[in-house]
DRENDO-1510 file (C-alpha; in Angstrom, 1 decimal, always signed):
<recs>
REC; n; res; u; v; w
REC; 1; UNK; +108.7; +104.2; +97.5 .
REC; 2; UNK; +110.9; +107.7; +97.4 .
REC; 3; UNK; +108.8; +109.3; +94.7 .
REC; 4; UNK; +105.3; +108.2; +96.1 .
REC; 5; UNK; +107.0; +110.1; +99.2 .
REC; 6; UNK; +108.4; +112.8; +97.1 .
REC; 7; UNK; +104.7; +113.4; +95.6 .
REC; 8; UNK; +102.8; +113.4; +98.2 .
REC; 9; UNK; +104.4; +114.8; +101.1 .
REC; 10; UNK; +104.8; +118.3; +99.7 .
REC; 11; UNK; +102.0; +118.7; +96.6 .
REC; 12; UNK; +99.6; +116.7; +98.5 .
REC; 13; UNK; +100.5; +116.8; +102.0 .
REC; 14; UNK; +96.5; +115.6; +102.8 .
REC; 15; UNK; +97.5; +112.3; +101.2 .
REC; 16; UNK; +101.1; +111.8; +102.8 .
REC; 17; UNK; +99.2; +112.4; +106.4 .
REC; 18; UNK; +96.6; +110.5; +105.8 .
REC; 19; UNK; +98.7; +106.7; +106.1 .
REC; 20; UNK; +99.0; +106.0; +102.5 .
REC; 21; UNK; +102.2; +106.5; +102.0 .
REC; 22; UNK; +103.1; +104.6; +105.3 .
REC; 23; UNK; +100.7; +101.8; +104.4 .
REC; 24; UNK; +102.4; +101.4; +101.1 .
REC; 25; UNK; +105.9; +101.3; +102.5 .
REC; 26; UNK; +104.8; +98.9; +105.6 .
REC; 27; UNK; +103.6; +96.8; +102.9 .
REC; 28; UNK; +106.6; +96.6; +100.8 .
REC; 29; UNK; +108.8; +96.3; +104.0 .
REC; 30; UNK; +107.0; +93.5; +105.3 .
REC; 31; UNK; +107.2; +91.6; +102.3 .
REC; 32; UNK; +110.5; +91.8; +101.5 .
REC; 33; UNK; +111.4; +91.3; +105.1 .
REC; 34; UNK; +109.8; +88.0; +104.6 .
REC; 35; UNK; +111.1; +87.0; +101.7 .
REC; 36; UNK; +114.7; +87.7; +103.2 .
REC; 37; UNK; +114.0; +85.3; +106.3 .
REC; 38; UNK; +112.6; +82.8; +104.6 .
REC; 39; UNK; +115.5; +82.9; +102.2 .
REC; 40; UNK; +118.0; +82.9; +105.7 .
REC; 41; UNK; +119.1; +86.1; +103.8 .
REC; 42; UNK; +120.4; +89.2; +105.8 .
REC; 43; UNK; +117.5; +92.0; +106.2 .
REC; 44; UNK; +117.6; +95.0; +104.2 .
REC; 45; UNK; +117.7; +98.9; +105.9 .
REC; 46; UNK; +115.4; +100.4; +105.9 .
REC; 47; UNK; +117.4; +103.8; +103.8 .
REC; 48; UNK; +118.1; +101.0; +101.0 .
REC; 49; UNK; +114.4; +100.0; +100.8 .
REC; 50; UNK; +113.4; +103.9; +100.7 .
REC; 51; UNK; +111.1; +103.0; +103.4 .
REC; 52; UNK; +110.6; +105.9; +106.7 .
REC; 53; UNK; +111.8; +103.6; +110.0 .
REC; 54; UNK; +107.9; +104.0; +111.4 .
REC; 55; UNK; +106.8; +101.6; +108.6 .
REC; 56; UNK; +109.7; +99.4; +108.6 .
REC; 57; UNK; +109.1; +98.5; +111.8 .
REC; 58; UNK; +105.6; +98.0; +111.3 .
REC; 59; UNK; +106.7; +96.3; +108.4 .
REC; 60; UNK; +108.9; +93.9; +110.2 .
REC; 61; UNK; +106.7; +93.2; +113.1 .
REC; 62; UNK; +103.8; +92.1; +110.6 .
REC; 63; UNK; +106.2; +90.1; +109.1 .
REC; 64; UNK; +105.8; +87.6; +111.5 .
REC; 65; UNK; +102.4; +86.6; +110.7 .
REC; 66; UNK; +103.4; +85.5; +107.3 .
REC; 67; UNK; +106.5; +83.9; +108.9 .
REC; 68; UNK; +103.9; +81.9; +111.0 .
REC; 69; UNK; +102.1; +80.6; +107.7 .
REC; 70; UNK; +105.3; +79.3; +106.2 .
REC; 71; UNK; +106.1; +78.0; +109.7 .
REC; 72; UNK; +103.0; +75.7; +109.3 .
REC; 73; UNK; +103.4; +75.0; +105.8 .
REC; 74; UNK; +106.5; +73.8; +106.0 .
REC; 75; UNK; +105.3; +71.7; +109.2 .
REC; 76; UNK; +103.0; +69.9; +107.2 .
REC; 77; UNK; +106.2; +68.7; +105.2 .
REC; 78; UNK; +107.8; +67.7; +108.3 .
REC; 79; UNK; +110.5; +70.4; +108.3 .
REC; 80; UNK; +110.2; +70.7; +111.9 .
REC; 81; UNK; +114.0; +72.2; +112.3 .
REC; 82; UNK; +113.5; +74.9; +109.8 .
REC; 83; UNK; +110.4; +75.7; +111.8 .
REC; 84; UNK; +112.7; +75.7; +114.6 .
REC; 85; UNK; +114.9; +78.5; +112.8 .
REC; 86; UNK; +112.2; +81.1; +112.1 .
REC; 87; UNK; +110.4; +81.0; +115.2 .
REC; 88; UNK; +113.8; +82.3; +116.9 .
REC; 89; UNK; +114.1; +85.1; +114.0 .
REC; 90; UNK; +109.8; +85.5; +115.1 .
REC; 91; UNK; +111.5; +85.8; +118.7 .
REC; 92; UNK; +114.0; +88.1; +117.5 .
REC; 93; UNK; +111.8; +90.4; +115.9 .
REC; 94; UNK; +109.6; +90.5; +118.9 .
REC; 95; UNK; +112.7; +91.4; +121.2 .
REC; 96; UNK; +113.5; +94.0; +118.6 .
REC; 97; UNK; +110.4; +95.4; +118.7 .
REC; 98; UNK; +109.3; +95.3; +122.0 .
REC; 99; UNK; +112.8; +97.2; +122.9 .
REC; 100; UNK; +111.2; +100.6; +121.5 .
REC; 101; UNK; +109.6; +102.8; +124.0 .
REC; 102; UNK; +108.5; +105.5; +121.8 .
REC; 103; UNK; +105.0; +107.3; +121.8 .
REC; 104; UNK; +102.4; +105.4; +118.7 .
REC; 105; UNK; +102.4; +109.3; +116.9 .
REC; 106; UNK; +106.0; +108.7; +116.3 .
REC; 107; UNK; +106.2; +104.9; +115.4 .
REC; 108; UNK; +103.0; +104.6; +113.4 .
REC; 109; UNK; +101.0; +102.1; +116.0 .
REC; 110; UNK; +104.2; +100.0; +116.9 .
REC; 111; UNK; +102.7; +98.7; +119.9 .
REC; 112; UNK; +99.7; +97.2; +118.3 .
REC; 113; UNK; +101.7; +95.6; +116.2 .
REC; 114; UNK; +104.1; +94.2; +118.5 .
REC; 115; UNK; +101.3; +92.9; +120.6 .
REC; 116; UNK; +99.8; +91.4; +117.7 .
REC; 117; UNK; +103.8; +89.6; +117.0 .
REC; 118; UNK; +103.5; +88.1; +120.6 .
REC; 119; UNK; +100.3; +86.5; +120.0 .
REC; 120; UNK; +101.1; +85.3; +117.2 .
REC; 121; UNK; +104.4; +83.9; +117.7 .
REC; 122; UNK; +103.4; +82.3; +121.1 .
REC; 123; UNK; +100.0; +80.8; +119.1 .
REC; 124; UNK; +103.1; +79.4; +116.6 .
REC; 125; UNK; +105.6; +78.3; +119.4 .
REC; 126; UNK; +102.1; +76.2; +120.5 .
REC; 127; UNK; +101.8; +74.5; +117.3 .
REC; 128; UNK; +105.4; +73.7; +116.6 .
REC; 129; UNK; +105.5; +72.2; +120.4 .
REC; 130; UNK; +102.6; +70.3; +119.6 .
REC; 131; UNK; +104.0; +68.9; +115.9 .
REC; 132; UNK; +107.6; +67.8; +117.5 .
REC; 133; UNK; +105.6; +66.0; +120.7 .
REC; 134; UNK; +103.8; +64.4; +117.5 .
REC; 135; UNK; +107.2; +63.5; +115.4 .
REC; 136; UNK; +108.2; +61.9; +118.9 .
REC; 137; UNK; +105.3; +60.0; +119.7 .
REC; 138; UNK; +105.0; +58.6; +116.2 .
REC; 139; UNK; +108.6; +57.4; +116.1 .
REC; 140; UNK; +108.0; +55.8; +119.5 .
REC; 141; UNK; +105.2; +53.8; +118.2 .
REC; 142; UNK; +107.5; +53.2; +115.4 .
REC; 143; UNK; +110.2; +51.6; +117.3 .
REC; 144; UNK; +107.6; +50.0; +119.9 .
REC; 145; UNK; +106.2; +48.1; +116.3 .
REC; 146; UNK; +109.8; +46.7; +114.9 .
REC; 147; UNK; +110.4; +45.6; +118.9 .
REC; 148; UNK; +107.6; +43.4; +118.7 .
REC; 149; UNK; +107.9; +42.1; +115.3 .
REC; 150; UNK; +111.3; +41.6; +116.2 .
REC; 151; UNK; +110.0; +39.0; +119.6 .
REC; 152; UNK; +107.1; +37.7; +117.5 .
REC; 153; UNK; +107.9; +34.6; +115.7 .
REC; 154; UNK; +107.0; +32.9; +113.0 .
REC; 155; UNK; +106.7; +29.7; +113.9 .
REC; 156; UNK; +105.8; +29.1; +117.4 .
REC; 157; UNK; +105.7; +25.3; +118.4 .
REC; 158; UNK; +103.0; +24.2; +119.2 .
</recs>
């Protein structure tokens, strides 16, 4: 990420400006980002990465789309707590995000992207709401079915 910087931003300055660079960088950031959650790891800086904060931050915030697609993969294996865990690092990121009040030239389109997070996370909270009201219900008929096999009897005089 530091030489594609290096390379462009003063030889080809056209190229830097144009969002290649930052593109590349929100990429990367937004994938590792994920991975780290995912992994309950602690997030990398942004200096470490070699990433400029504007794309971190970008990179960060689109990391909670992918966060929603492991979300519901991981519903559909009835890991409903872990679900539980990344939507409050989704809700973190959003809180994060939505905290800076900078102009879009200086954070790269931030608040798109933070907008998008809110949808997203909110479309998410939604789904996990609706797959624990499931878990419930189906234990409840569970427990309703062993109550009345445990009344019914086998052999009922007649």
């Amino acid at each position: 990420m530091r030489e594609a910087r290096a390379l462009t931003e003063h030889a080809h300055p056209e190229l830097y400006a144009a969002g290649f660079v930052h593109d590349s960088q929100k990429e990367y950031a937004e994938a590792v980002v994920t991975f780290a959650l995912i992994q309950s790891e602690p997030i990398p800086d942004p200096d470490k990465l070699g990433v400029e904060y504007p794309a971190f931050l970008n990179g960060v915030g689109e990391a909670v789309g992918e966060l929603r697609r492991h979300i519901l993969d991981i519903i559909r294996e009835d890991q409903v707590a872990r679900s539980d865990e990344l939507l409050n690092a989704m809700d973190d990121i959003y809180y994060l995000l939505v905290s800076f009040d900078y102009p879009d030239a200086l954070t790269g389109g931030l608040r798109r992207t933070t907008d998008a997070a809110r949808a997203i996370m909110e479309r998410t909270r939604g789904d996990l709401t609706t797959a624990l009201r499931q878990k419930k219900l189906k234990q409840a008929i569970s427990d309703l079915e062993e109550k009345i096999a445990g009344l019914a009897s086998p052999t009922l005089p007649l």
